[in-house]
C-alpha positions in Angstrom: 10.9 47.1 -20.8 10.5 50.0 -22.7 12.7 51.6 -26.0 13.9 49.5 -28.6 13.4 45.6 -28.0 17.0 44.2 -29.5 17.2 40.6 -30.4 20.2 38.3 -30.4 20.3 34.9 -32.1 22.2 33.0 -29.9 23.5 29.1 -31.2 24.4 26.3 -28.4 26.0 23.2 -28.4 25.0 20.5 -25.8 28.1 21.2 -23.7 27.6 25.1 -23.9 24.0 24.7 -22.8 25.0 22.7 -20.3 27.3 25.5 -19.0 24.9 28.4 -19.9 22.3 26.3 -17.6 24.7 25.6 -14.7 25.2 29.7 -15.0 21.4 29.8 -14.5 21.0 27.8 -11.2 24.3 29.2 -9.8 22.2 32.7 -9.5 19.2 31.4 -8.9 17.7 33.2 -5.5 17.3 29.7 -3.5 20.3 28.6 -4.6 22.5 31.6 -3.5 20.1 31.5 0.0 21.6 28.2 0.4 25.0 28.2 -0.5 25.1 30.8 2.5 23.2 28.7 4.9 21.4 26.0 4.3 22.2 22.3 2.1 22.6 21.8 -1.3 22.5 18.4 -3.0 23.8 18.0 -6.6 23.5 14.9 -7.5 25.3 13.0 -10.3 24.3 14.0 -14.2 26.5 15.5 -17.2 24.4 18.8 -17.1 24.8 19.1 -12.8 28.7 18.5 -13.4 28.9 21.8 -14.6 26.4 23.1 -12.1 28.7 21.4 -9.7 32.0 23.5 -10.9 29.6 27.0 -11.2 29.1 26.2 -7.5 32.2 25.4 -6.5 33.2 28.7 -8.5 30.6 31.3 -6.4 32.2 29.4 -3.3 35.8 30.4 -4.9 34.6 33.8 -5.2 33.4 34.2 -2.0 36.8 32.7 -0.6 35.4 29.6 1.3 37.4 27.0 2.5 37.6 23.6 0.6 36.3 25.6 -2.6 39.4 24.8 -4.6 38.2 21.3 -5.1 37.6 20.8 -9.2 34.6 18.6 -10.8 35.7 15.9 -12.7 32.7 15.9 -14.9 33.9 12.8 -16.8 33.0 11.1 -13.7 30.1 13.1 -13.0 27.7 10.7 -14.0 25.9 7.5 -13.5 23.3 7.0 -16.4 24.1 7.9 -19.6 23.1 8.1 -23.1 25.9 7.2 -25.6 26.3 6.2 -29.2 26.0 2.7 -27.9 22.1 3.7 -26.3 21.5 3.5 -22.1 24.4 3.2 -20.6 26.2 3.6 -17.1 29.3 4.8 -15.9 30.5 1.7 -13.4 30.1 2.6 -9.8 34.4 2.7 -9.3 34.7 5.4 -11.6 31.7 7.8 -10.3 32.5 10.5 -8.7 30.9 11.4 -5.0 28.5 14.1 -5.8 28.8 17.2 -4.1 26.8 18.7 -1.2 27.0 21.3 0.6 26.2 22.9 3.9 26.1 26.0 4.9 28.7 26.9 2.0 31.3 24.0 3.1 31.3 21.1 1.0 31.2 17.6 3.4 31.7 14.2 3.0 28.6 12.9 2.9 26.0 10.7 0.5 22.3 11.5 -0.7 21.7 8.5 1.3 23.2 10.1 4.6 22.2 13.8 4.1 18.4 13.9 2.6 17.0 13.2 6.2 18.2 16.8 6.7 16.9 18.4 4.3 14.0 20.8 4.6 12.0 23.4 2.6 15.1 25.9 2.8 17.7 23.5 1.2 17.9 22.6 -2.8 17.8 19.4 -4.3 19.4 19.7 -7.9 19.0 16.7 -10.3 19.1 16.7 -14.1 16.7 14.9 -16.5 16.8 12.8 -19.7 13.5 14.3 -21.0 11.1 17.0 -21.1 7.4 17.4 -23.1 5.6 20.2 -24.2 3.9 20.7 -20.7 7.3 21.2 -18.5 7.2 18.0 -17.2 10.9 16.4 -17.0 11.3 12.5 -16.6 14.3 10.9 -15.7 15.4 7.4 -16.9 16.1 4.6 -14.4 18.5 1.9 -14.7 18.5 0.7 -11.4 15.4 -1.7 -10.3 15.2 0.7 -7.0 15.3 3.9 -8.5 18.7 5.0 -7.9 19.1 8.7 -6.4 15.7 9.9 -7.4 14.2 6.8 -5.9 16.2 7.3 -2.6 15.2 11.0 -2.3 12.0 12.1 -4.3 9.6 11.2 -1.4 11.4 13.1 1.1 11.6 16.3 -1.4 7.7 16.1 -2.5 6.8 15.8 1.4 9.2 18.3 2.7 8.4 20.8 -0.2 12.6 21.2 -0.7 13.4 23.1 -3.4 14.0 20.8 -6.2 15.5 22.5 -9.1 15.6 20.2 -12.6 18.6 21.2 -14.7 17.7 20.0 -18.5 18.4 21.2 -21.9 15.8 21.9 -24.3 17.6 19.3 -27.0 16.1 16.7 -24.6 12.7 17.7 -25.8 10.4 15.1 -26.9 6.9 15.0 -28.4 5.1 12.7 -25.9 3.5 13.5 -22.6 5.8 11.8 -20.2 3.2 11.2 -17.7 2.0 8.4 -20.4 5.4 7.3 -21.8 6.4 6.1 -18.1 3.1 4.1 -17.8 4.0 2.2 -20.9 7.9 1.6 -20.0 10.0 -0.2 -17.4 13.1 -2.4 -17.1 11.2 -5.9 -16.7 9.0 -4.5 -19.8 12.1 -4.2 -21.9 12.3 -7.2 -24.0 15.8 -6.1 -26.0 17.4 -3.2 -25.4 20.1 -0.9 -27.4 22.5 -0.6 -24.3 20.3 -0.9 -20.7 16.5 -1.5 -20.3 15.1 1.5 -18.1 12.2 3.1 -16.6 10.9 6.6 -16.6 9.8 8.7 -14.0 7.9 11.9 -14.6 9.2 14.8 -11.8 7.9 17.9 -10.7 10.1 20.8 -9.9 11.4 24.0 -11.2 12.7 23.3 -14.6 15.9 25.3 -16.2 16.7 25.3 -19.5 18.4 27.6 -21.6 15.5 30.0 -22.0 15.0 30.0 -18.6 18.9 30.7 -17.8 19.1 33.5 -20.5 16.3 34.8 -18.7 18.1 34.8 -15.3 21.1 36.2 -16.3 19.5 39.2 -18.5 17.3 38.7 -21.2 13.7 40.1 -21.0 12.5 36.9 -22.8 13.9 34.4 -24.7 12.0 31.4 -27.2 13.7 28.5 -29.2 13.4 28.4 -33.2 15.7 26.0 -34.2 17.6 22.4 -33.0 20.0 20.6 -34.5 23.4 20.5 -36.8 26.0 18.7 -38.1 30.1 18.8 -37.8 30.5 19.1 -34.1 27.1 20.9 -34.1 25.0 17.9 -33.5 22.6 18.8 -30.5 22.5 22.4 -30.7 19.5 25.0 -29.9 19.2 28.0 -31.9 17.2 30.7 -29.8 16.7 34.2 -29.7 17.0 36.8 -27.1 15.2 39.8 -26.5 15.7 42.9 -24.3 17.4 46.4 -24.2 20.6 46.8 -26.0 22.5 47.3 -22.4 21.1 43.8 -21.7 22.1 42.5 -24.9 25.5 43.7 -24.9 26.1 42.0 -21.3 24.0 39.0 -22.0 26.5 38.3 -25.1 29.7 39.3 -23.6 28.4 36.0 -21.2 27.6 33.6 -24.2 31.1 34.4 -26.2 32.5 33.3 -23.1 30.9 30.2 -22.9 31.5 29.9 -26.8 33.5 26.9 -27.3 32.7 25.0 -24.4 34.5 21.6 -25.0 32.5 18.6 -25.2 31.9 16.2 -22.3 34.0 13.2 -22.6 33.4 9.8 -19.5 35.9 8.4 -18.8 34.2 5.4 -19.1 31.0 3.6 -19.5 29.3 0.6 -20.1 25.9 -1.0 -21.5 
C-alpha cells in the first residue's frame, strides 16, 4: 500500500460481528467457487445463520432458483450459551440447515450429504471458542458429538474446505488443546445449564479482522472488548488502508450498524 495509511476505529456488537463475519465468508474465493459448482454445508450456529442469509443473498443476486427462501436465525441453532449457561434449542424448533449444491439449495441432512463431499466443497461450522494460537473449539452437548462428531473425520481425511466462523469476543486465555483434555459431559459434576465437552478444530478461522480484511482493509488488529447498555460483547478494532478503502470499507460497516440482536425462539438447559 503506499500514500497515507488511514485508520478507522470501528465498534461491533455481537450481532454486527456476526453479520460483518457472514460478509466475510460470503466472498471468500472457495466459497464463491462453490456456490457455482460444488456443495456447501452450513451447519446450525447463531454466527452461520447469518452466513446462511449472506448466502442465500449472493444466490438472490445471481437470480437462482429457490433463493428467496429466508433464514430463520432464531431457529438457527442447536447449542447455545444463554444467561441461564449451556443450553439447547429443542430439536422441534431447529431449523434444517442449509446446503447447497451446485448453487441450488436441497433437502438434504449433514448426515445424508458429507459422504459427498470432497476437497472442492466447504464445510462451514461456527465455534464457541478461540485461544491465542487460532485454534477454535466447539462445545458438545451431545454424548456423540453432534454435527462436528458426524462430519469432522470425513473433512480432516478428505481435506474439504472447512471454514470456522467465530467472533473474536469468544476469545479466551487458555490453550484449548488443554482445556478439552480436562473437560467432558461424564466429568461435569454440576453444571450452570448443560454439562459439555470441547473439541479443538482445525480450519480456516474468520473473525472480524479477518472479514475487514476480505472486504478492504489492508490490515486490521483488535484494542478493545466489551460495554455496557446494549453494548455488552462488543470489539473495538481498528482498520487501516488507503482512504479509497476506508471510505468503502465504512460505507459497509454503517450499513451493518444497528444489526438487531439474535433472539431463539426457544431454548432449554
Amino acid at each position: 500500500m503506499t500514500g497515507e495509511v488511514v485508520k478507522a476505529l470501528i465498534v461491533l456488537t455481537p450481532a454486527e460481528s456476526k453479520r460483518l463475519i457472514a460478509k466475510g465468508v460470503s466472498n471468500l474465493e472457495e466459497v464463491r467457487r462453490a456456490l457455482k459448482q460444488g456443495i456447501i454445508i452450513v451447519g446450525l450456529g447463531t454466527t452461520n445463520a447469518y452466513v446462511a442469509e449472506e448466502l442465500l443473498a449472493s444466490l438472490s443476486s445471481q437470480e437462482k432458483e429457490n433463493s428467496h427462501e429466508k433464514i430463520d436465525k432464531g431457529r438457527y441453532a442447536a447449542g447455545v450459551i444463554t444467561a441461564r449457561g449451556a443450553t439447547i434449542v429443542p430439536k422441534e424448533e431447529r431449523s434444517k440447515e442449509l446446503i447447497l449444491k451446485n448453487g441450488e439449495i436441497i433437502d438434504a441432512s449433514t448426515e445424508e450429504i458429507v459422504d459427498d463431499l470432497s476437497a472442492t466443497d466447504v464445510f462451514i461450522k461456527g465455534a464457541n471458542a478461540l485461544d491465542a494460537t487460532g485454534t477454535a473449539g466447539i462445545l458438545m452437548a451431545n454424548t456423540f458429538g453432534g454435527t462436528i462428531g458426524i462430519a469432522l473425520g470425513r473433512i480432516m481425511a478428505r481435506g474439504v474446505n472447512f471454514i470456522i466462523p467465530v467472533g473474536i469476543e469468544k476469545t479466551v486465555p487458555y490453550p484449548i488443546t488443554e482445556a478439552a483434555k480436562r473437560v467432558g459431559i461424564e466429568r461435569i459434576a454440576i453444571a450452570t445449564g448443560k454439562p459439555v465437552g470441547l473439541m479443538p478444530v482445525y480450519g480456516k478461522v474468520i473473525t472480524e479482522i479477518e472479514a475487514l480484511k476480505i472486504l478492504g482493509a489492508s490490515d486490521a488488529f483488535p484494542i478493545g472488548a466489551g460495554g455496557v447498555d446494549g453494548g455488552e460483547g462488543s470489539v473495538v478494532i481498528c482498520a487501516e488502508g488507503s482512504a479509497g478503502q476506508m471510505d468503502r470499507l465504512m460505507q459497509q460497516i454503517r450499513e451493518i450498524k444497528g444489526e438487531p440482536a439474535l433472539k431463539l425462539v426457544k431454548y432449554e438447559a
